[in-house]
PDB file as gemmi writes it, atoms N, CA and C in Angstrom:
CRYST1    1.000    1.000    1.000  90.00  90.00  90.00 P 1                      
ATOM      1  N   UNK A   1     117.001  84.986 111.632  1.00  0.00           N  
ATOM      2  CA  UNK A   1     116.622  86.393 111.582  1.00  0.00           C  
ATOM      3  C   UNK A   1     117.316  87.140 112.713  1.00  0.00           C  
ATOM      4  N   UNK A   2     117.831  88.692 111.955  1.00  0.00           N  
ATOM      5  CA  UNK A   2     118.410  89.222 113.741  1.00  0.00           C  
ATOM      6  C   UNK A   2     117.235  89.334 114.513  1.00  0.00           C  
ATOM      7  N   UNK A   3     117.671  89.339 115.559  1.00  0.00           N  
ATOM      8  CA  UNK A   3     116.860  89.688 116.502  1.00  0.00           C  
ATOM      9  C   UNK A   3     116.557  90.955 117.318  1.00  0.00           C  
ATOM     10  N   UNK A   4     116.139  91.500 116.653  1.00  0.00           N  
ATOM     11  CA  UNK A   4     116.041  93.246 116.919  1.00  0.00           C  
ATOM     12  C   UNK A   4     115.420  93.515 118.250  1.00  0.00           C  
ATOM     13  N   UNK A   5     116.190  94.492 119.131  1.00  0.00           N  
ATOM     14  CA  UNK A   5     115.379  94.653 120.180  1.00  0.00           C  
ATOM     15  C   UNK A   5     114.268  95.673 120.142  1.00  0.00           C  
ATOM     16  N   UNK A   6     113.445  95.401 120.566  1.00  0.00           N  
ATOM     17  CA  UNK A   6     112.156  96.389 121.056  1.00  0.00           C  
ATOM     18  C   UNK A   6     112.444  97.569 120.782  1.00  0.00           C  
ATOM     19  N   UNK A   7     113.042  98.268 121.529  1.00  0.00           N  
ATOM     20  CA  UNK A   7     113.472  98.824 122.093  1.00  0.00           C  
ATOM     21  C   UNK A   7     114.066 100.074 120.316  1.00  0.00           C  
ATOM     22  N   UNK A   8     114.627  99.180 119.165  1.00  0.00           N  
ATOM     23  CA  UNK A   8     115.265  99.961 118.279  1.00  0.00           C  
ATOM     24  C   UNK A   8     113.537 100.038 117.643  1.00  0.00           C  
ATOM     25  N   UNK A   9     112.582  98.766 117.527  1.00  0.00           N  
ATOM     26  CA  UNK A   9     111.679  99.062 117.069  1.00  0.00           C  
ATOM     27  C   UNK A   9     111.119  99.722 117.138  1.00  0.00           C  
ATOM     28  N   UNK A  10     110.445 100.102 118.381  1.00  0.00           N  
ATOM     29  CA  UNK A  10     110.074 101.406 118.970  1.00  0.00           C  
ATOM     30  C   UNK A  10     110.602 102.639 118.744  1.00  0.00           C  
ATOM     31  N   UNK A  11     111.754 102.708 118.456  1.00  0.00           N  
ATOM     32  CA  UNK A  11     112.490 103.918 117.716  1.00  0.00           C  
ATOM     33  C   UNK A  11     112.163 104.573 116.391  1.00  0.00           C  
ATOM     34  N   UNK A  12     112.256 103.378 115.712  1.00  0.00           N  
ATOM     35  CA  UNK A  12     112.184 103.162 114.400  1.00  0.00           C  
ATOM     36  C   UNK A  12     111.162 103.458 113.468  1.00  0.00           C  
ATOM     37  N   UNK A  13     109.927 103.650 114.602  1.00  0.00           N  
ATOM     38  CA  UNK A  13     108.610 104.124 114.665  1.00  0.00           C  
ATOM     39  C   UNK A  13     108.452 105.891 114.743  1.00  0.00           C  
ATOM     40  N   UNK A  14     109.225 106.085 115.384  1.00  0.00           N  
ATOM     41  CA  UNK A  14     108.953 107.476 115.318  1.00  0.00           C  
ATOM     42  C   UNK A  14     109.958 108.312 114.026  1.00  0.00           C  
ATOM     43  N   UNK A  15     111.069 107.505 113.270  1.00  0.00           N  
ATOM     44  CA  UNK A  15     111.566 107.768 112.631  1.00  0.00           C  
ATOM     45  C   UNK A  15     111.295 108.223 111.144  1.00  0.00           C  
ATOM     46  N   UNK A  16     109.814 108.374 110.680  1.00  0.00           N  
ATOM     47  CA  UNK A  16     109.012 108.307 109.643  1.00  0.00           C  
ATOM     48  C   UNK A  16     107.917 109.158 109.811  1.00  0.00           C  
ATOM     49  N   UNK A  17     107.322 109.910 108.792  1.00  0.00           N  
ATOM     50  CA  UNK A  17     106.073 110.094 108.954  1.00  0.00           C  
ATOM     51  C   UNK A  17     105.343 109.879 107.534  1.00  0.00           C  
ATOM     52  N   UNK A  18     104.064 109.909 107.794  1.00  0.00           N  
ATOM     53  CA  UNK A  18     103.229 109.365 106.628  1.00  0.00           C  
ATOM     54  C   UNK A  18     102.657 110.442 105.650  1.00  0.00           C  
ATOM     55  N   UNK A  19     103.202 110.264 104.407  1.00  0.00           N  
ATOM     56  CA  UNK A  19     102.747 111.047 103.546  1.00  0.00           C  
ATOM     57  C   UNK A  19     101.433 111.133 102.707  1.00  0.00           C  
ATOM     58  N   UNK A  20     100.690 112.054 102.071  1.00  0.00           N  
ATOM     59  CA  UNK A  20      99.420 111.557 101.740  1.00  0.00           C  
ATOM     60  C   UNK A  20      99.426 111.145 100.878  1.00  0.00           C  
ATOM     61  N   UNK A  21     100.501 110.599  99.747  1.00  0.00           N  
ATOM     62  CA  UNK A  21     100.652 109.280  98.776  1.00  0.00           C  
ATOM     63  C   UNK A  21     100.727 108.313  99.349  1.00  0.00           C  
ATOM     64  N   UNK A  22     101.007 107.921 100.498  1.00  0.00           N  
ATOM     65  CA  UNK A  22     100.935 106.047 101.202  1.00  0.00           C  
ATOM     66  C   UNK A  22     102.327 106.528 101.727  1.00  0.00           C  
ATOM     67  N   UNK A  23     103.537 107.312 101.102  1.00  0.00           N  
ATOM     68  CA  UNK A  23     104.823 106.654 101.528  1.00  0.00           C  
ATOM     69  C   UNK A  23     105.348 106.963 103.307  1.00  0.00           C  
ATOM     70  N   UNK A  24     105.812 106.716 103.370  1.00  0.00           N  
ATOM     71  CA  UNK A  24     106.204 106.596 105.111  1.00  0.00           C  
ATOM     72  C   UNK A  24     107.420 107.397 104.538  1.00  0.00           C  
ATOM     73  N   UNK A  25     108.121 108.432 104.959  1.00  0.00           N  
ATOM     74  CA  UNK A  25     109.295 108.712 104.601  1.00  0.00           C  
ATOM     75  C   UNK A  25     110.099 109.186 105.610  1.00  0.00           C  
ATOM     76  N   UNK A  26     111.326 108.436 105.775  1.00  0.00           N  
ATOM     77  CA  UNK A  26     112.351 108.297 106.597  1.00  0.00           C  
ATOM     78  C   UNK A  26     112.800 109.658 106.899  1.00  0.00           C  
ATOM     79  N   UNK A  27     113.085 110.351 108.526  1.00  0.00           N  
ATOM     80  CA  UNK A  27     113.207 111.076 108.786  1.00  0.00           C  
ATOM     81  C   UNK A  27     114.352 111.076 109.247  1.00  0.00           C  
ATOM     82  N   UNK A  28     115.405 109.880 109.374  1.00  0.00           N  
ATOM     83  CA  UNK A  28     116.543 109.686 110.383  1.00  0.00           C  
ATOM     84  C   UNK A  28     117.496 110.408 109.517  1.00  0.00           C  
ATOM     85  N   UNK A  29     118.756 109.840 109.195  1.00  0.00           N  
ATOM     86  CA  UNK A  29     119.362 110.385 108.802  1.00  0.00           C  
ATOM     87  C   UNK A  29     119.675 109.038 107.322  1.00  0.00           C  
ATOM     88  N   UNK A  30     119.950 110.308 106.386  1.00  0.00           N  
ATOM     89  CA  UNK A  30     120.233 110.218 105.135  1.00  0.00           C  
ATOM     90  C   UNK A  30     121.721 109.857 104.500  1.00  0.00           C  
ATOM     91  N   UNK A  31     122.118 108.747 103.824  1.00  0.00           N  
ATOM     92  CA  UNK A  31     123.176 108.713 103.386  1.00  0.00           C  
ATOM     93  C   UNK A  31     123.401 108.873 101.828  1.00  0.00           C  
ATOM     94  N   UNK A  32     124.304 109.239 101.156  1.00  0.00           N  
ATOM     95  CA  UNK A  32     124.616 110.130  99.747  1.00  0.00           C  
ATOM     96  C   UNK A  32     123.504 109.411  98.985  1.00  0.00           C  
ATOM     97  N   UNK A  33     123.352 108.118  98.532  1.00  0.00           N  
ATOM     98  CA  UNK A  33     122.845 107.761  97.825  1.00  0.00           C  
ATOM     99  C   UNK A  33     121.176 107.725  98.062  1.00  0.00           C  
ATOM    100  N   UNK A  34     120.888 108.354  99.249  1.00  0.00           N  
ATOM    101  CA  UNK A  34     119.479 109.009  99.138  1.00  0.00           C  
ATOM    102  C   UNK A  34     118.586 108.027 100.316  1.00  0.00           C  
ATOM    103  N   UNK A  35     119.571 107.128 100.806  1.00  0.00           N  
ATOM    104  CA  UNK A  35     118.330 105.925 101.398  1.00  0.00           C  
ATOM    105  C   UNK A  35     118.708 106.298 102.344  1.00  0.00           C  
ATOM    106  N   UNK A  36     117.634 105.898 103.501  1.00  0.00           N  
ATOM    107  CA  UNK A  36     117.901 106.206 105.379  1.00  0.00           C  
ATOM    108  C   UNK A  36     118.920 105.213 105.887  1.00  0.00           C  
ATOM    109  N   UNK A  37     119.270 105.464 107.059  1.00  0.00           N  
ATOM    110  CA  UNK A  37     120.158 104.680 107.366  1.00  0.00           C  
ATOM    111  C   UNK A  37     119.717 104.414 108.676  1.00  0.00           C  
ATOM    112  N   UNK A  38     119.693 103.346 109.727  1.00  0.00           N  
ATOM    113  CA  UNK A  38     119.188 102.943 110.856  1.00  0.00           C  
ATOM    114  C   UNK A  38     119.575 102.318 111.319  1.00  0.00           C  
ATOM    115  N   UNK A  39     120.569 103.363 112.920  1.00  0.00           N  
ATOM    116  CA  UNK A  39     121.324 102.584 113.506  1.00  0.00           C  
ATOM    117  C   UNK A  39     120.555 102.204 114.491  1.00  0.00           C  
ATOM    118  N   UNK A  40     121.001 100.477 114.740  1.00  0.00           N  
ATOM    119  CA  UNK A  40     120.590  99.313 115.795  1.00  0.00           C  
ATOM    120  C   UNK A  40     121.939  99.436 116.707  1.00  0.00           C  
ATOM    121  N   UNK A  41     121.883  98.381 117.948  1.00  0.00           N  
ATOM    122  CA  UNK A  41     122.398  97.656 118.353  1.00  0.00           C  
ATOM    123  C   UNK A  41     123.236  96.563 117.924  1.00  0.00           C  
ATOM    124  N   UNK A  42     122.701  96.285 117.038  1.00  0.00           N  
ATOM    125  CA  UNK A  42     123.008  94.998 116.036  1.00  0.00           C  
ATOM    126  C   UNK A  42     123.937  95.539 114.489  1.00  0.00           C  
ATOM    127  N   UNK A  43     123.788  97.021 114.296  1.00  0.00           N  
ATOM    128  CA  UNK A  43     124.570  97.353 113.256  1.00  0.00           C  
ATOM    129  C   UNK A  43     123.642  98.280 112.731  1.00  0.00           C  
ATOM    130  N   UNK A  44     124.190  99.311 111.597  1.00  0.00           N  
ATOM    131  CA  UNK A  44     123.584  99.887 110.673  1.00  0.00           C  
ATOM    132  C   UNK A  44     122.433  99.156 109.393  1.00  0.00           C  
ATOM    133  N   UNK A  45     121.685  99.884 109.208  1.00  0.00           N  
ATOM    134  CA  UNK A  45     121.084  99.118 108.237  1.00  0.00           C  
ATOM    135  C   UNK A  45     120.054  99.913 106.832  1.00  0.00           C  
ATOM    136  N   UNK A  46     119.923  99.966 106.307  1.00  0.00           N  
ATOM    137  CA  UNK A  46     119.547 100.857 105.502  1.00  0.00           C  
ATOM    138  C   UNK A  46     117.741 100.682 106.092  1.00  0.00           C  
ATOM    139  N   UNK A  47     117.338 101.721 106.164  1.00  0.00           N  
ATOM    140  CA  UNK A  47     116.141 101.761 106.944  1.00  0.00           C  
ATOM    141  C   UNK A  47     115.162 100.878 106.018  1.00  0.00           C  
ATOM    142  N   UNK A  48     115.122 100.960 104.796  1.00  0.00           N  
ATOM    143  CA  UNK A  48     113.753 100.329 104.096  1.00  0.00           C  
ATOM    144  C   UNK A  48     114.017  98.682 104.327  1.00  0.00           C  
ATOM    145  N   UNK A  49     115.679  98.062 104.746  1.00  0.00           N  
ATOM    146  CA  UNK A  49     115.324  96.736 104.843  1.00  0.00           C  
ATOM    147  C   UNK A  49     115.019  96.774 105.883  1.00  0.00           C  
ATOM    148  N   UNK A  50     115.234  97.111 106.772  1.00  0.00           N  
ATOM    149  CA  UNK A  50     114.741  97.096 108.469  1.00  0.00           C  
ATOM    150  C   UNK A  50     113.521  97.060 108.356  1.00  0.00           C  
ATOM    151  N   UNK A  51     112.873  98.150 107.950  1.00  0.00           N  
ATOM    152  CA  UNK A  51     110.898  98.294 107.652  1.00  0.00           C  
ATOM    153  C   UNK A  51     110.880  96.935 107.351  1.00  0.00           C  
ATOM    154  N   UNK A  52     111.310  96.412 106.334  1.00  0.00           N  
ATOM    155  CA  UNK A  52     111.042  95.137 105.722  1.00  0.00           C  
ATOM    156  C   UNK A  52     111.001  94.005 106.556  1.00  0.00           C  
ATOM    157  N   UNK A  53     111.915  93.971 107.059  1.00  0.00           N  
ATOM    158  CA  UNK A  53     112.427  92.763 108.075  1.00  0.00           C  
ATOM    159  C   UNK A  53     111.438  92.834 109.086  1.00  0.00           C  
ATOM    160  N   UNK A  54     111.455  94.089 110.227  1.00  0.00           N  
ATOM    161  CA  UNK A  54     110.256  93.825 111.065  1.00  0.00           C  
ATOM    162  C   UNK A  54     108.741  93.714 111.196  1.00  0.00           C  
ATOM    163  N   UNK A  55     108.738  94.196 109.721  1.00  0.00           N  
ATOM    164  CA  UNK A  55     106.912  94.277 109.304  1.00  0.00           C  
ATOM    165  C   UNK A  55     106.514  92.884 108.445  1.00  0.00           C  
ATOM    166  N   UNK A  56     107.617  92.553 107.596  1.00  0.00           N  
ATOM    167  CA  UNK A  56     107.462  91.284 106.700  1.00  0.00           C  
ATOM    168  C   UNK A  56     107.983  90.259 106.606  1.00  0.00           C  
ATOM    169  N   UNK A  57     108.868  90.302 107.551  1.00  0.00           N  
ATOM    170  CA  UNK A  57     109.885  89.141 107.791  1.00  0.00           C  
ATOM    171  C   UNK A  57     111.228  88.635 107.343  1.00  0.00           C  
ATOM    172  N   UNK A  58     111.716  87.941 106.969  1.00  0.00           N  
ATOM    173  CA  UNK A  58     113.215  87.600 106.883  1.00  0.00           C  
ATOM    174  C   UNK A  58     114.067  87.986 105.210  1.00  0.00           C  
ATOM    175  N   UNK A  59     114.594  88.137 104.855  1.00  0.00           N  
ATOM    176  CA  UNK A  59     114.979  88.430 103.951  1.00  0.00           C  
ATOM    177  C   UNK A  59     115.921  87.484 103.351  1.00  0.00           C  
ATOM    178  N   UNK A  60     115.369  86.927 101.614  1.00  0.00           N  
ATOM    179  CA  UNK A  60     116.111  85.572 100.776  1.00  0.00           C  
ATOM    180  C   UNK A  60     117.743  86.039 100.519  1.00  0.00           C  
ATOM    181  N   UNK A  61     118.336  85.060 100.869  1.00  0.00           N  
ATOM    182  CA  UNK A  61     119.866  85.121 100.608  1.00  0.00           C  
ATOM    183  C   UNK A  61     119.862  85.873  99.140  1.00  0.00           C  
ATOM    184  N   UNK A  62     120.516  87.057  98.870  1.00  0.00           N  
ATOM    185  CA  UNK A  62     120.778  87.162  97.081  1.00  0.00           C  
ATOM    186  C   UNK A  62     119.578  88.178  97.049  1.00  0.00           C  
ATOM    187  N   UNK A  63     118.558  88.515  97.688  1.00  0.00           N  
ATOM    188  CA  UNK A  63     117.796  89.766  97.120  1.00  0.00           C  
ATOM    189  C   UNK A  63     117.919  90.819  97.806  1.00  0.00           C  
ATOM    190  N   UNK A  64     117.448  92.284  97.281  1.00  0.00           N  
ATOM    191  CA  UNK A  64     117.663  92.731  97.609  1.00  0.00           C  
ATOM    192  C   UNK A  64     115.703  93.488  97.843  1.00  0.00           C  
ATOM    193  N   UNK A  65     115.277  94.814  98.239  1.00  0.00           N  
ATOM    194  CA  UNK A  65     114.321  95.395  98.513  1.00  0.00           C  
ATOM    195  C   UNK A  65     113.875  96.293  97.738  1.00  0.00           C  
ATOM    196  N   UNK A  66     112.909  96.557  96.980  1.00  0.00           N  
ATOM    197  CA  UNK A  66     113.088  97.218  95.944  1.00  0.00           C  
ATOM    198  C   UNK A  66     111.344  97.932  96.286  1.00  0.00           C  
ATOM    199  N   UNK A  67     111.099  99.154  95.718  1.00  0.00           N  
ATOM    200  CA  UNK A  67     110.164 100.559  95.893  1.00  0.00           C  
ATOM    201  C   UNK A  67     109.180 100.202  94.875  1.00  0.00           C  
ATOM    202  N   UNK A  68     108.022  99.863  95.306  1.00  0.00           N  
ATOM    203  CA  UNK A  68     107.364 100.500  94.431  1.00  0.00           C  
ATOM    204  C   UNK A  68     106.908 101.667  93.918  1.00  0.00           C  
ATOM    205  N   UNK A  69     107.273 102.272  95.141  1.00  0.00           N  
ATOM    206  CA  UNK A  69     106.639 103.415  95.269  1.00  0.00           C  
ATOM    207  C   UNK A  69     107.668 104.723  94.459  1.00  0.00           C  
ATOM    208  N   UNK A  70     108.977 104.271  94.461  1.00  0.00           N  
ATOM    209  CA  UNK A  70     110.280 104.440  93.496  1.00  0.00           C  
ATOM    210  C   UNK A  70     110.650 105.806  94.458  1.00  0.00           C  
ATOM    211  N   UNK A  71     110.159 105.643  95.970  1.00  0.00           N  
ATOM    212  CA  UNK A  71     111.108 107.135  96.376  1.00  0.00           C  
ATOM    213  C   UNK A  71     112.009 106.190  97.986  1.00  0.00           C  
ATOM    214  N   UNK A  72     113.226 106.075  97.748  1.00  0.00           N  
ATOM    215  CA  UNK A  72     114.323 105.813  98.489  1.00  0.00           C  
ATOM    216  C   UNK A  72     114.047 106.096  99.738  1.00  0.00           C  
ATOM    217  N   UNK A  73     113.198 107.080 100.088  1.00  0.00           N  
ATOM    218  CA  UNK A  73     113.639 107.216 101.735  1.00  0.00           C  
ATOM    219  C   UNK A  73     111.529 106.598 102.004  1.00  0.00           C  
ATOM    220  N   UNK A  74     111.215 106.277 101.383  1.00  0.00           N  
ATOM    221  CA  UNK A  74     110.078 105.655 101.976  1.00  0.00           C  
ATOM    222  C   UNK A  74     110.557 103.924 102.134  1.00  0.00           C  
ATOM    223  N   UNK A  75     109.747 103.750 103.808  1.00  0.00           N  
ATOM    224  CA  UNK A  75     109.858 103.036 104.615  1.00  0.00           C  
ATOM    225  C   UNK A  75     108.739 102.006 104.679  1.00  0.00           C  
ATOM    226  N   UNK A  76     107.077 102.358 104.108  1.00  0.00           N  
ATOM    227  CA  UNK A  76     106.588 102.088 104.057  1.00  0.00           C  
ATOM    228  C   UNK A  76     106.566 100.013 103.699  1.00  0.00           C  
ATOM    229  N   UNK A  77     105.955  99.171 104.562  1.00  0.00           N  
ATOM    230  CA  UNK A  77     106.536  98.254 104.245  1.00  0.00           C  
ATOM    231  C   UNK A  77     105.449  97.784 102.643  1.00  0.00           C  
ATOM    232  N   UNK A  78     104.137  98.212 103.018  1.00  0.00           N  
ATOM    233  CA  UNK A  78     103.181  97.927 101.777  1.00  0.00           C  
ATOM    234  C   UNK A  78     104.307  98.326 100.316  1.00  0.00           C  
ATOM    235  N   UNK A  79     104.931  99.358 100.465  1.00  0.00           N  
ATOM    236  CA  UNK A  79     105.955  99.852  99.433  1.00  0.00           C  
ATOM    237  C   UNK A  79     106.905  99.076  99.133  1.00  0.00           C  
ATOM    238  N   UNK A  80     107.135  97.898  99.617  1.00  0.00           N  
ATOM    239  CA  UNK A  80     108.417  97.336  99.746  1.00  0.00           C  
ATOM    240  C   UNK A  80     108.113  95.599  99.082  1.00  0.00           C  
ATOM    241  N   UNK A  81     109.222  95.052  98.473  1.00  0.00           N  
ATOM    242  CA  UNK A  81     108.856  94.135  97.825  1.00  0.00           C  
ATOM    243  C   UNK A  81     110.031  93.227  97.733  1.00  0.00           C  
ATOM    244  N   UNK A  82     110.604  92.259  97.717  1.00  0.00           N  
ATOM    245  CA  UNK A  82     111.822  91.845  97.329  1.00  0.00           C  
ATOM    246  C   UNK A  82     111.961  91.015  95.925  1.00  0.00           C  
ATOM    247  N   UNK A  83     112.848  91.379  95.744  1.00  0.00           N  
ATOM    248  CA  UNK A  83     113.625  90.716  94.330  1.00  0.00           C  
ATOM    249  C   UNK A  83     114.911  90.989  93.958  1.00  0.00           C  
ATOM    250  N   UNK A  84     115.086  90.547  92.549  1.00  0.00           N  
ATOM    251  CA  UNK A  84     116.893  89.881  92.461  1.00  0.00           C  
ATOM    252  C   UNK A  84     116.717  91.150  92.117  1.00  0.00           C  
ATOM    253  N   UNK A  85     118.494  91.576  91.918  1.00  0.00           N  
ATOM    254  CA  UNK A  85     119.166  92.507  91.442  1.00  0.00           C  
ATOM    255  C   UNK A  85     118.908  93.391  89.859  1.00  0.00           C  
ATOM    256  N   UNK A  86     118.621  92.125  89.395  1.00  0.00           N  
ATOM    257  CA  UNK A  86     118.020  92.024  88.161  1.00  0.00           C  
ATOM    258  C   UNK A  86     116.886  92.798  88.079  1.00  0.00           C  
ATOM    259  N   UNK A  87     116.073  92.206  88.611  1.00  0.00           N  
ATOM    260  CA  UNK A  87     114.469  92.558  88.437  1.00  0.00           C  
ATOM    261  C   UNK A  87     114.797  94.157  88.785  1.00  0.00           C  
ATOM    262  N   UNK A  88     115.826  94.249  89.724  1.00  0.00           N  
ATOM    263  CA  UNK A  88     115.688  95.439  90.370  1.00  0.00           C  
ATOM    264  C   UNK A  88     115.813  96.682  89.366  1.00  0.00           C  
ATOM    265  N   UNK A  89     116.660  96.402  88.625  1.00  0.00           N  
ATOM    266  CA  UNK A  89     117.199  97.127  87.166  1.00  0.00           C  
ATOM    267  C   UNK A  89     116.591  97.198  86.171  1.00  0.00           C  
ATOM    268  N   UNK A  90     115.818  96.418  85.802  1.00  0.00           N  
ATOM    269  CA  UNK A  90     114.638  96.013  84.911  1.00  0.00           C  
ATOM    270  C   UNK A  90     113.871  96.910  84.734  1.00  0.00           C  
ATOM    271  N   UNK A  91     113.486  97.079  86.348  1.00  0.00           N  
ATOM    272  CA  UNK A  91     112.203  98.125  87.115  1.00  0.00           C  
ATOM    273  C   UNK A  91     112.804  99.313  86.928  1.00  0.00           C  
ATOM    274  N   UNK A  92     114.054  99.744  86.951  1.00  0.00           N  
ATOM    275  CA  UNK A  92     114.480 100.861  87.303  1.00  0.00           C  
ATOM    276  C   UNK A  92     114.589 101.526  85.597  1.00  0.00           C  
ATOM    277  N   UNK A  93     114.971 100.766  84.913  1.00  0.00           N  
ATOM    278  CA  UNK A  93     115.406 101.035  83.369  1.00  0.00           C  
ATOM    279  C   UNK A  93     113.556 100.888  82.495  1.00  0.00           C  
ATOM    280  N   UNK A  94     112.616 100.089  82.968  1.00  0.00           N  
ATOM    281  CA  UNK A  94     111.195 100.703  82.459  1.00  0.00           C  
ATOM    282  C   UNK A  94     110.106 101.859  82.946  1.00  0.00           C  
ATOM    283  N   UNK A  95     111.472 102.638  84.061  1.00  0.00           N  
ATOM    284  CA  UNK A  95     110.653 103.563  84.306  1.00  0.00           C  
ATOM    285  C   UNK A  95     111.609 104.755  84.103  1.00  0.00           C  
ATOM    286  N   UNK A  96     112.195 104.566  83.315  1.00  0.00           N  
ATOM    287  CA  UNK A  96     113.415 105.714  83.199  1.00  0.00           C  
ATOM    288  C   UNK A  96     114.087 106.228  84.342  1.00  0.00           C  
ATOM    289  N   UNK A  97     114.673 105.302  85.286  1.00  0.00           N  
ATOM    290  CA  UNK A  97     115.293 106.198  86.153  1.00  0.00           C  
ATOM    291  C   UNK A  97     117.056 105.691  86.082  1.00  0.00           C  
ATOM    292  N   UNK A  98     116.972 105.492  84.913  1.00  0.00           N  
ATOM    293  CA  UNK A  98     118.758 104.682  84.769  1.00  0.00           C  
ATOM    294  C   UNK A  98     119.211 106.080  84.914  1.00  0.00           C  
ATOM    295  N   UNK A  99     120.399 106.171  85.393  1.00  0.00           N  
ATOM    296  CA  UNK A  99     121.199 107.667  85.287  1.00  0.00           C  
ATOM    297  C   UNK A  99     122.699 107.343  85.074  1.00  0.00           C  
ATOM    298  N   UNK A 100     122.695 107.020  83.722  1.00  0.00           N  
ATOM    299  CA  UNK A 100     124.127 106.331  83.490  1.00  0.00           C  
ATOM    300  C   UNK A 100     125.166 107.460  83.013  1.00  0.00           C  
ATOM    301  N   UNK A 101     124.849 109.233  83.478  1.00  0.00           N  
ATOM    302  CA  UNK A 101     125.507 110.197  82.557  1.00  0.00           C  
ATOM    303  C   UNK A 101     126.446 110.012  84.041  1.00  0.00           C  
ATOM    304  N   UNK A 102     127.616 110.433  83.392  1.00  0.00           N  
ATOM    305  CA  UNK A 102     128.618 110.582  84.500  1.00  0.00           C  
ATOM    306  C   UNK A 102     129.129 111.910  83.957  1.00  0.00           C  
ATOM    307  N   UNK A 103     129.858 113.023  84.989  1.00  0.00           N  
ATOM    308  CA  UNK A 103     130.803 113.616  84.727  1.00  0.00           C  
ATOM    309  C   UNK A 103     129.950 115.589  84.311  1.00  0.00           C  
ATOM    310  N   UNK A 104     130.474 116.010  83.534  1.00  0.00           N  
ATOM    311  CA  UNK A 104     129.554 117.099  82.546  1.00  0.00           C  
ATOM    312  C   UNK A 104     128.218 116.339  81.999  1.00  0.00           C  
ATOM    313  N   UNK A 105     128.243 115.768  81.309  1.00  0.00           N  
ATOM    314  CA  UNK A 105     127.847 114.965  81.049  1.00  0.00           C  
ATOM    315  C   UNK A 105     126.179 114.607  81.748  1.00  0.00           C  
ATOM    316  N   UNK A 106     126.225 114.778  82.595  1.00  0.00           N  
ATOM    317  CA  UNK A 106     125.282 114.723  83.889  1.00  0.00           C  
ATOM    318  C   UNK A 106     124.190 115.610  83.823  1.00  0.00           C  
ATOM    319  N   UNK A 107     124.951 116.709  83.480  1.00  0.00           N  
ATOM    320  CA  UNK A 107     124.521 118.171  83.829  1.00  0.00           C  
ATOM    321  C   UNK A 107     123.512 118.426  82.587  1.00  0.00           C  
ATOM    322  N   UNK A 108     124.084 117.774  81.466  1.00  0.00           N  
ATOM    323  CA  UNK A 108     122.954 118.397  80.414  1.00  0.00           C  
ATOM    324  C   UNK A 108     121.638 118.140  80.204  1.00  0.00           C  
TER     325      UNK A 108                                                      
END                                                                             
């Protein structure tokens, strides 16, 4: 596991606040595809695995972190769950959030 210092944890804490649905939502800074981003010492990291990692522990080779809560910038670790890529798509395509329009296309 990295070994995160204190020090980002403590940061990382004030980086969120709590919404009155449960979600914790990331206040740092935002990258295009909608998720937080959280720079360490140790590297960038997309904030919801970080939540993950320091609240729940290590993360399985091959998965990835996936929402229940289905909003990207919540941090919340109760929100947070891991599974394959798969599952991840599964989840995403039985709740209608596939967005496979590209282009014009998009727009309608």
């Amino acid at each position: 596991m990295t070994n995160f210092i204190e020090e980002d944890m403590v940061r990382f804490e004030t980086r969120y606040t709590k919404q009155p649905d449960g979600c914790w939502e990331f206040t740092g800074g935002i990258i295009p595809d909608g998720y937080g981003n959280f720079p360490t010492k140790d590297g960038n990291f997309r904030a919801h695995r970080f939540s993950y990692m320091i609240y729940k522990g290590e993360l399985e080779e091959g998965k990835v972190i996936m929402h229940t809560c289905d909003n990207r910038k919540c941090v919340n670790p109760e929100h947070l769950k891991q599974g394959t890529q798969q599952e991840n798509v599964l989840d995403c395509s039985a709740k209608n959030r596939m967005n496979t329009s590209h282009g014009e296309v998009h727009f309608l």
